[in-house]
N, C-alpha and C positions, 0 to 999 in steps of 0.2 A: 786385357787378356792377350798372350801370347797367339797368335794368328798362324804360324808356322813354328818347327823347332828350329834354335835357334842353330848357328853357323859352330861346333867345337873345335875347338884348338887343341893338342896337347902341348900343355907347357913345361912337361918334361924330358929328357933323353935320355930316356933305359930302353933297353933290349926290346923289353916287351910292352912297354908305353902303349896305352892306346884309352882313348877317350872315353868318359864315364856315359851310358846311353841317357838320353835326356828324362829318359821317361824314369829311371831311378834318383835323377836329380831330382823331380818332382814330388818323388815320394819321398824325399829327405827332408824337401824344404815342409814339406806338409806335416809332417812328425819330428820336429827339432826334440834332442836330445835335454836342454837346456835355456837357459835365457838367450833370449835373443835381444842384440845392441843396436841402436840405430846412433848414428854418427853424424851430424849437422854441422855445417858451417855458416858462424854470422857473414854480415856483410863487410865487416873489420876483419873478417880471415880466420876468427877464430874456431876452433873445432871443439865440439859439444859431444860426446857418448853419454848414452842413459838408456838403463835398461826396459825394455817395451813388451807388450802385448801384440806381437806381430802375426798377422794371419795370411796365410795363401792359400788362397783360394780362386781353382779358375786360372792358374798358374800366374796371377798377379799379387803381387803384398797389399793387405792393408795394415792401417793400424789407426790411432785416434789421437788426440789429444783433446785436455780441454782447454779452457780460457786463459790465457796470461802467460804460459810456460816457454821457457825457451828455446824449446826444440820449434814452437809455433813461431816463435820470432826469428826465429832463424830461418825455419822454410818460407817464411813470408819475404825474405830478403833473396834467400837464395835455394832455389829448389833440389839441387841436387844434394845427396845422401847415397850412405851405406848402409845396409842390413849387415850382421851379423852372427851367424849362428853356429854350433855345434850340432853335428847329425852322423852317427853310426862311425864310420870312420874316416870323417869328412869334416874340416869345417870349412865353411862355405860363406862366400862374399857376394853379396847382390847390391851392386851398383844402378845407380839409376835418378830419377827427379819425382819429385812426389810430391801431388797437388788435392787439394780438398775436393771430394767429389760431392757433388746433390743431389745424384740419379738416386731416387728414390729406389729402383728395383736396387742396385748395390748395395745401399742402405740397410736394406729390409733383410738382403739375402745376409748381408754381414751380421746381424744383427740375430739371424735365425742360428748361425755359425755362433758364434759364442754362446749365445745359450745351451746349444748344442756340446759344449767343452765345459761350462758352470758358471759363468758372466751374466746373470739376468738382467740382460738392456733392452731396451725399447731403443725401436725407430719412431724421430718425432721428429720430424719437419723438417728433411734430409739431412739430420741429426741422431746422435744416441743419446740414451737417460736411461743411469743405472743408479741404484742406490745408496752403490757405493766405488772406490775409486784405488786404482795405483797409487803410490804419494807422488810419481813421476809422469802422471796424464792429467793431474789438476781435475776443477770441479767441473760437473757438468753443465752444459753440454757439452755431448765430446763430439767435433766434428771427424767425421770420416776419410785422411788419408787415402789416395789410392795411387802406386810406386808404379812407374816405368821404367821395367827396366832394360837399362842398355846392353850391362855385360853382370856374369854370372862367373866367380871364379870357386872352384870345387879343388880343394886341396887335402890329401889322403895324406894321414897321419900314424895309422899304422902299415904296416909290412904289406897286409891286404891292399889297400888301399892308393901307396903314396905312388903306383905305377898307373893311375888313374884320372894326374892331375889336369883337370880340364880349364880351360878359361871359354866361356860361352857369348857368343855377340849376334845381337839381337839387330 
């Protein structure tokens, strides 16, 4: 969980440029528009997107996998990744390394959060167990990701928006 708001940048030059407040970045990520992509890389370099069940919560991401998939073999090799999503007039890049957590409390609260959206999972042994699956999270159990993240880019795509583009570092 973010401990301070992070440091904004704008990284654009218009007139009236000026950085998106953090606290609407938070409400973006937390109501994505669409699928969100998460972006792996093996330990041979290769780069993996597939579409995921990404959650923020607590202004940190999670998300799961189960057993054998290669987004799992890839963060086993190398932890760092991309989140990417579409939101309002934004889409927005969350950089960062994402590691399997067991904290029971994240677990449970994750776990209370999807259900909460229509995902009925159990927390079981600082794991999840749902009935049924993504075809791109594999079978259960799904262990619990949890994304640190470094930097945050927020890029406005419409007229409203593209005076807004922030890059955020943590």
């Amino acid at each position: 969980m973010s401990h301070h708001e992070p440091k904004a940048e704008v990284i654009v030059d218009y007139p009236n440029a000026s950085a998106l407040d953090w606290r609407e970045v938070v409400r973006l990520l937390t109501n994505p528009a669409g699928t969100c992509w998460l972006s792996t890389v093996s330990g041979a370099g290769q780069v993996h997107t597939v579409a995921i069940g990404a959650f923020f919560v607590d202004e940190t991401y999670y998300f799961t996998s189960g057993q054998g998939t290669r987004k799992r073999a890839n963060l086993d090799q190398n932890p760092s990744c991309t989140i990417c999503i579409h939101a309002g007039d934004y889409d927005i890049v969350a950089e960062g390394t994402a590691a399997i957590t067991r904290d029971e409390g994240k677990v449970q609260q994750l776990a209370a959060f999807c259900q909460s959206v229509g995902w009925p999972v159990e927390a079981r042994g600082g794991s999840l167990d749902a009935p049924y699956h993504a075809p791109t999270t594999g079978p259960a159990p799904y262990d619990v990701y949890e994304m640190n993240l470094r930097k945050v880019f927020v890029l406005g795509i419409t007229d409203d928006g593209v005076s807004h583009c922030t890059r955020y570092i943590f």
